[in-house]
DRENPA-3360 file (N, C-alpha, C; in nm, 2 decimals, always signed):
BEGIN
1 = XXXXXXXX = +18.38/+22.72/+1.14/+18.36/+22.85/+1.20/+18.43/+22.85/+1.33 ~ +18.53/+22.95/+1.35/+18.55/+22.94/+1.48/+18.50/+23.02/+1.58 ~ +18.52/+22.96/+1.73/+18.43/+22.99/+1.83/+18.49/+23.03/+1.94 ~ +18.44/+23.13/+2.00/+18.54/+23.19/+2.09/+18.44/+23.21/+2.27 ~ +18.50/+23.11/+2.37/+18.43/+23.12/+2.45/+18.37/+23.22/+2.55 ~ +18.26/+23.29/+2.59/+18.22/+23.39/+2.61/+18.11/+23.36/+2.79 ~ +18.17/+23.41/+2.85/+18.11/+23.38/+2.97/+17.99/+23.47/+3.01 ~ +17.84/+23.38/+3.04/+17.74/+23.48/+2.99/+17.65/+23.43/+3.15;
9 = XXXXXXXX = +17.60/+23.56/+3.26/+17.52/+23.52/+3.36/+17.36/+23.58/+3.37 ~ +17.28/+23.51/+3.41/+17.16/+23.53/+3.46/+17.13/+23.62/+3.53 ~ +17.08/+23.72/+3.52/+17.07/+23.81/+3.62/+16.93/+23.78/+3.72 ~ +16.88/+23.71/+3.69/+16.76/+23.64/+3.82/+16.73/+23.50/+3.78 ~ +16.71/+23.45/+3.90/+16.68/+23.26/+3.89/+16.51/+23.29/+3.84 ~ +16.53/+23.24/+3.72/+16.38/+23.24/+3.65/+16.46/+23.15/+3.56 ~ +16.36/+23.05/+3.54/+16.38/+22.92/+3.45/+16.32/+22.95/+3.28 ~ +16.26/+23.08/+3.34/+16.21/+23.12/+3.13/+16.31/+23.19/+3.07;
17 = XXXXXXXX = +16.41/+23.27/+3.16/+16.47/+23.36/+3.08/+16.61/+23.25/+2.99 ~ +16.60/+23.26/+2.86/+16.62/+23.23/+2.77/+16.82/+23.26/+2.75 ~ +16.87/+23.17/+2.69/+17.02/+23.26/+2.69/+17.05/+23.24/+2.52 ~ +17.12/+23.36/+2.49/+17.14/+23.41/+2.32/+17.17/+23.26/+2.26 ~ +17.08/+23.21/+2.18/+17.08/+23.12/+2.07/+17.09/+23.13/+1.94 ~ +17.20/+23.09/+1.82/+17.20/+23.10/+1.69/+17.08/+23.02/+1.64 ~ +16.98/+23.11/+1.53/+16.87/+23.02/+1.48/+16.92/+22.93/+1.40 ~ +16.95/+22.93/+1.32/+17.02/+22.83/+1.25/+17.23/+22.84/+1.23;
25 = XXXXXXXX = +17.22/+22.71/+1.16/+17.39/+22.70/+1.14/+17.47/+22.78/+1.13 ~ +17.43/+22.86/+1.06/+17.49/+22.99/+0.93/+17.47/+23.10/+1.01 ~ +17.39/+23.13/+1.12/+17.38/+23.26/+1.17/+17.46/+23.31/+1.24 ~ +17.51/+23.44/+1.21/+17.62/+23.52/+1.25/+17.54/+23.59/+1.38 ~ +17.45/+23.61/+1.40/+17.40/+23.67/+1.52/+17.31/+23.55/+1.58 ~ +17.32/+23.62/+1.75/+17.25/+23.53/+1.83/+17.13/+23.60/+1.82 ~ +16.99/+23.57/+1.87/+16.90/+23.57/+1.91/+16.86/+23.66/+2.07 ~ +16.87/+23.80/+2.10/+16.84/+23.83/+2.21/+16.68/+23.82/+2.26;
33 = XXXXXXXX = +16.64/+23.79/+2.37/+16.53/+23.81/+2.41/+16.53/+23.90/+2.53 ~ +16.35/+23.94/+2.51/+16.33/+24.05/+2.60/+16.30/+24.00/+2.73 ~ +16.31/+24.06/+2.86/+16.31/+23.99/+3.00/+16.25/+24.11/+3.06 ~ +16.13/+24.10/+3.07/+16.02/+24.21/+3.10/+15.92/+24.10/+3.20 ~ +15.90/+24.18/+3.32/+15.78/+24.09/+3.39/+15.66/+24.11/+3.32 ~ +15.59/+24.27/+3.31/+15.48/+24.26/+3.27/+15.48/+24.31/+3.09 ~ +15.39/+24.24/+3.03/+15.46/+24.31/+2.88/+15.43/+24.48/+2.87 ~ +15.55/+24.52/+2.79/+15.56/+24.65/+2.75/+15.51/+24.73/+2.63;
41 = XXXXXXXX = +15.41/+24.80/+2.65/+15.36/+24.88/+2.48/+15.43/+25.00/+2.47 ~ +15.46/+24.97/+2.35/+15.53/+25.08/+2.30/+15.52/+25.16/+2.13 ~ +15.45/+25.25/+2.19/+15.35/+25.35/+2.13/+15.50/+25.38/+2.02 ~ +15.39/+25.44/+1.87/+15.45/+25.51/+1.78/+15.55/+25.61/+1.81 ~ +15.67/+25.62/+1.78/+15.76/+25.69/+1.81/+15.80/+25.76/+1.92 ~ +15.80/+25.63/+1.99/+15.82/+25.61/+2.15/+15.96/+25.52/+2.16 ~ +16.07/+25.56/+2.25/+16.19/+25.47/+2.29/+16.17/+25.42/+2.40 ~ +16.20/+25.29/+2.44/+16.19/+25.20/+2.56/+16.30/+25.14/+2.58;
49 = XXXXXXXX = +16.39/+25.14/+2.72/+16.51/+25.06/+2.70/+16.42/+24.93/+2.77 ~ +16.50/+24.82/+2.72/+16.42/+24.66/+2.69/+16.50/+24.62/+2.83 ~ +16.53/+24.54/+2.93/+16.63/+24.44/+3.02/+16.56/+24.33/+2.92 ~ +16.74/+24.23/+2.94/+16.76/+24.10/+2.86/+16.77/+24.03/+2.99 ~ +16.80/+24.08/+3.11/+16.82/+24.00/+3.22/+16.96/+23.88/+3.22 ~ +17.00/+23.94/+3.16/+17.14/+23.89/+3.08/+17.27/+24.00/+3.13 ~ +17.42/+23.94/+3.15/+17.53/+24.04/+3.12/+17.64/+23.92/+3.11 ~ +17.77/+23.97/+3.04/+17.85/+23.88/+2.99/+18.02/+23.90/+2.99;
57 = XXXXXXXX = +18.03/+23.83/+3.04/+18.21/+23.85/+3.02/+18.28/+23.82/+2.91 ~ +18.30/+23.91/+2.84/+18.37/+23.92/+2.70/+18.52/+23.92/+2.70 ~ +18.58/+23.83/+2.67/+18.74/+23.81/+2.66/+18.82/+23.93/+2.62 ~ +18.92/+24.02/+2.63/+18.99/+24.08/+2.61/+18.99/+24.12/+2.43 ~ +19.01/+24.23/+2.38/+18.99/+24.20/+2.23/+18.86/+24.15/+2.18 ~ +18.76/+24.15/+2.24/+18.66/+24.11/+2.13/+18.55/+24.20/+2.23 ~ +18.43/+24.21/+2.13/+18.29/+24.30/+2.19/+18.17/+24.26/+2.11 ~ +18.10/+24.29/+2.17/+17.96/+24.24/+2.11/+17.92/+24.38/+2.03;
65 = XXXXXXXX = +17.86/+24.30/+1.94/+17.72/+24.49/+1.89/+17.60/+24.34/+1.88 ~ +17.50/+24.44/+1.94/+17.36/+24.49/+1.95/+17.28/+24.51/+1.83 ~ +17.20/+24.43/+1.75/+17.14/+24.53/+1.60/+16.98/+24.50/+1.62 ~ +16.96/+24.51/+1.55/+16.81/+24.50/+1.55/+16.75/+24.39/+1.47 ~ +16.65/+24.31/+1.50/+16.60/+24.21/+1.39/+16.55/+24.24/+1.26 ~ +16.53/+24.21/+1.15/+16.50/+24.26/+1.02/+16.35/+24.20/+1.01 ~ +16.28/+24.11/+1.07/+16.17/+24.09/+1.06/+16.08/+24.17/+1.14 ~ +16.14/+24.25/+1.28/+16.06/+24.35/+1.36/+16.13/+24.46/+1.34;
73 = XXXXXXXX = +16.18/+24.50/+1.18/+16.15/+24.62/+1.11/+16.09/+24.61/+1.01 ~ +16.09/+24.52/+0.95/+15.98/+24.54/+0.84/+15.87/+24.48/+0.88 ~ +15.81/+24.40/+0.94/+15.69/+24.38/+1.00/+15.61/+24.47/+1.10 ~ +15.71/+24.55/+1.21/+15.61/+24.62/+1.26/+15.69/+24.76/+1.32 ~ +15.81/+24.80/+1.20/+15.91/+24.92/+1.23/+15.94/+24.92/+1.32 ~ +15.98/+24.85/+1.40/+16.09/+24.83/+1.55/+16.22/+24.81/+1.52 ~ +16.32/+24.94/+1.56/+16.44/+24.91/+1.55/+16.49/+24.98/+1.70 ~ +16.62/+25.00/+1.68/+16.73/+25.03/+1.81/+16.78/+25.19/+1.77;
81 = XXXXXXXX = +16.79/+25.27/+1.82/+16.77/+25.43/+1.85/+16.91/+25.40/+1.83 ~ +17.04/+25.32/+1.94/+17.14/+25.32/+1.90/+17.23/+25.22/+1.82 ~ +17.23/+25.17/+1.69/+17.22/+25.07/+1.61/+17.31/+25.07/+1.52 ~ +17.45/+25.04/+1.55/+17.44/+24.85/+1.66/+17.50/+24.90/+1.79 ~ +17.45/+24.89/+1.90/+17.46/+24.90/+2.04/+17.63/+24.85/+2.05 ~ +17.69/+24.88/+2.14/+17.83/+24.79/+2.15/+17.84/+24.74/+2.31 ~ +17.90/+24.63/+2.29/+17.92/+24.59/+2.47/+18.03/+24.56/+2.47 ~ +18.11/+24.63/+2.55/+18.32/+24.63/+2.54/+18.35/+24.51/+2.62;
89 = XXXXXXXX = +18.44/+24.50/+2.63/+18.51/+24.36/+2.69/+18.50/+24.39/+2.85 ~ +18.50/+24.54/+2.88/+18.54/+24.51/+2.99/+18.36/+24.57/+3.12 ~ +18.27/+24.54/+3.02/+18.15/+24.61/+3.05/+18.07/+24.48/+3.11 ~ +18.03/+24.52/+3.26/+17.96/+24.35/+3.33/+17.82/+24.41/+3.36 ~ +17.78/+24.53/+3.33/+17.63/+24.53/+3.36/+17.49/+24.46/+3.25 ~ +17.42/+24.46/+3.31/+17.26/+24.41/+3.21/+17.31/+24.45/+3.05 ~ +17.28/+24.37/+2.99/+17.25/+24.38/+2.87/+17.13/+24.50/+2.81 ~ +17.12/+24.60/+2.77/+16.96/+24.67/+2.74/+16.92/+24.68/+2.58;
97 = XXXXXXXX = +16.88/+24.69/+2.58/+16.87/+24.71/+2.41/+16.73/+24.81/+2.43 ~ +16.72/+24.93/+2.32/+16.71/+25.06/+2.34/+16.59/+25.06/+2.17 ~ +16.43/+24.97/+2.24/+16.38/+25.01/+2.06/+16.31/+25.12/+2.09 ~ +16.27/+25.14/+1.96/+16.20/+25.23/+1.93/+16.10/+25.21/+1.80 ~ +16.02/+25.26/+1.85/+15.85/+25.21/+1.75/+15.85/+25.26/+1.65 ~ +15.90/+25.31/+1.50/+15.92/+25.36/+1.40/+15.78/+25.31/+1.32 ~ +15.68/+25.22/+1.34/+15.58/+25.22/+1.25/+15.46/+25.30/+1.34 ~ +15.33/+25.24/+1.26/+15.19/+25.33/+1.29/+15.12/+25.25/+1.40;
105 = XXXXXXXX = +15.17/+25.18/+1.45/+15.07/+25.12/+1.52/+15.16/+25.05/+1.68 ~ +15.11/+25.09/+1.77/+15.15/+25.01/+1.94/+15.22/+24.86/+1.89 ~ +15.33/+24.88/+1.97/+15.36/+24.74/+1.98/+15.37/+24.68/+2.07 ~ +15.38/+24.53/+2.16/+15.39/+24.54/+2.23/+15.50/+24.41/+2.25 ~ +15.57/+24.43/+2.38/+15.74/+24.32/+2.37/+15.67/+24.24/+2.47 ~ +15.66/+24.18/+2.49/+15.66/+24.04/+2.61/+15.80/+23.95/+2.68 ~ +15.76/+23.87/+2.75/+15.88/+23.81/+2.83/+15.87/+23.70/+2.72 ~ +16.05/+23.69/+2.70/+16.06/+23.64/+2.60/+16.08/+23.65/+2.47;
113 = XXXXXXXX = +16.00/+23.74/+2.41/+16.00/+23.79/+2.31/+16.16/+23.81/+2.21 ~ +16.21/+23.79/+2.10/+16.33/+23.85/+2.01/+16.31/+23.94/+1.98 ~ +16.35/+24.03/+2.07/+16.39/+24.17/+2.07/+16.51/+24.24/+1.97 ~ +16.64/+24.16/+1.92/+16.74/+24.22/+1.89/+16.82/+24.08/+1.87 ~ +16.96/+24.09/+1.81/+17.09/+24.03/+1.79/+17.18/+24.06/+1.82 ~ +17.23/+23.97/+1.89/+17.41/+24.01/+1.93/+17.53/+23.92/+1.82 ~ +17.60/+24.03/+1.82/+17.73/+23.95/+1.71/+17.85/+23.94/+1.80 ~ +17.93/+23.88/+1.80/+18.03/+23.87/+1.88/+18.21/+23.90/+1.79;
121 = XXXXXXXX = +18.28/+24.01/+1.73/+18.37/+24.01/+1.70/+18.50/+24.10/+1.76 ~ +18.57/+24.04/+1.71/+18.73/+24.10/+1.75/+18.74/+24.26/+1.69 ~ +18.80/+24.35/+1.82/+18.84/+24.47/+1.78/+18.99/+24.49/+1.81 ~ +19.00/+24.56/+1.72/+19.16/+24.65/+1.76/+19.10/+24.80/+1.79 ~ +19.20/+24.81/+1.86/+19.26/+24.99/+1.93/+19.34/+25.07/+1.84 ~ +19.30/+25.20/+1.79/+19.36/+25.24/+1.69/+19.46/+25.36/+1.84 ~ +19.60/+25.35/+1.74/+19.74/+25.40/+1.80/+19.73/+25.52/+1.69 ~ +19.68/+25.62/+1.77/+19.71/+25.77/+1.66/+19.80/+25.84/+1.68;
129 = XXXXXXXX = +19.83/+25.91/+1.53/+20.00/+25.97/+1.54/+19.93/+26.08/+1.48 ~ +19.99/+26.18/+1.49/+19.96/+26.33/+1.40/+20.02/+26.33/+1.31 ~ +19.95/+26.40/+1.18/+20.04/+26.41/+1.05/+20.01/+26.53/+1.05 ~ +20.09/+26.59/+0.95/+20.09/+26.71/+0.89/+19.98/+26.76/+0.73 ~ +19.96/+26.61/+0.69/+19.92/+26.62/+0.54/+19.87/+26.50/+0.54 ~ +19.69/+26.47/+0.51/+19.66/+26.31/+0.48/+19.75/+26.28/+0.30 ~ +19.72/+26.13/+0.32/+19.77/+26.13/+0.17/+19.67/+26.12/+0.10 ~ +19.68/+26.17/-0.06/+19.57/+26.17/-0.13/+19.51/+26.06/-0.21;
137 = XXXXXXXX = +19.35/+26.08/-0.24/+19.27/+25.95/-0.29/+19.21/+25.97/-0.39 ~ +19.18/+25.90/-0.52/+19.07/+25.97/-0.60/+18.94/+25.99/-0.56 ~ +18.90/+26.00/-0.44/+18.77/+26.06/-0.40/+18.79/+26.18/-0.30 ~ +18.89/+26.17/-0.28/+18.96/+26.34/-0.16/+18.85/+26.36/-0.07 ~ +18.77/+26.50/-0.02/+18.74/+26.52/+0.08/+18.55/+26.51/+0.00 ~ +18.51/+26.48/-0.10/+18.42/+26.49/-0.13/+18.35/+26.33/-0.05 ~ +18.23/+26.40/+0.00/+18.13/+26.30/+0.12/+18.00/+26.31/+0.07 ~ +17.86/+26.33/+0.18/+17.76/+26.27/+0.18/+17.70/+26.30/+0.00;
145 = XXXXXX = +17.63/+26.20/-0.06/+17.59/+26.19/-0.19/+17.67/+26.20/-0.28 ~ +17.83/+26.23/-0.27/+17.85/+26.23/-0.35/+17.89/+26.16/-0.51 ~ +17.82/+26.02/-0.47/+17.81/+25.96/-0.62/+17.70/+25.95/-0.65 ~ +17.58/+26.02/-0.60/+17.45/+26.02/-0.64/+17.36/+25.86/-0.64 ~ +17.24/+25.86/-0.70/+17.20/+25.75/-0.64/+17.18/+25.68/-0.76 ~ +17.20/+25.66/-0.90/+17.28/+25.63/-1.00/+17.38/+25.54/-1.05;
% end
């Protein structure tokens, strides 16, 4: 797999706050944690932006997204309002990640806590030209549902 070096700083001298870890071999996303002094409850369909206490210098051409963990949505409907978050190459502030309590019951995030995942890949810049006419496809301008759920 290859690996692309990513320069990542501490935003306060605290020896707990944690820096993005792949859980295992195979994982495409790191591990973000929450960096909260006192823990945060966050009531049923309530948004809370999270600090990771974290920000990163991302190489030219590449950006992070932001997603949400799949075991703190189906265990306790915690996801990200903006999902997948993006952090541009050329962006040096805090890290935030933005959940939101989508199930029935308070949650609450602690220091520490896996809050979210970061992925790290390569983007291109799209160079737009004006046409006159798109070209055509066998699916043309027909969109939402339209192959039914079938």
């Amino acid at each position: 797999m290859e690996k692309i070096p990513v320069g990542i700083k501490r935003l306060a001298e605290d020896n707990d706050l944690c820096l993005p870890e792949y859980a295992s071999a195979g994982s495409s996303g790191m591990d973000i944690r929450a960096f909260v002094q006192e823990p945060v409850v966050l009531n049923p369909g309530e948004i809370k932006l999270i600090p990771t206490g974290l920000a990163v210098s991302l190489p030219p051409g590449y950006e992070a997204q932001i997603r949400p963990r799949s075991g703190l949505a189906l265990t306790h409907g915690i996801g990200m309002v903006n999902s997948p978050g993006t952090i541009d190459s050329d962006y040096r502030g805090e890290i935030g990640i933005i959940l939101i309590n989508w199930g029935a019951e308070p949650f609450i995030v602690r220091k520490g806590d896996r809050i979210a995942q970061m992925i790290v890949g390569r983007v291109f810049q799209a160079e737009f030209f004006e046409i006159d006419q798109l070209d055509q496809t066998s699916r043309g301008h027909e969109g939402f549902g339209h192959t039914g759920i079938r």
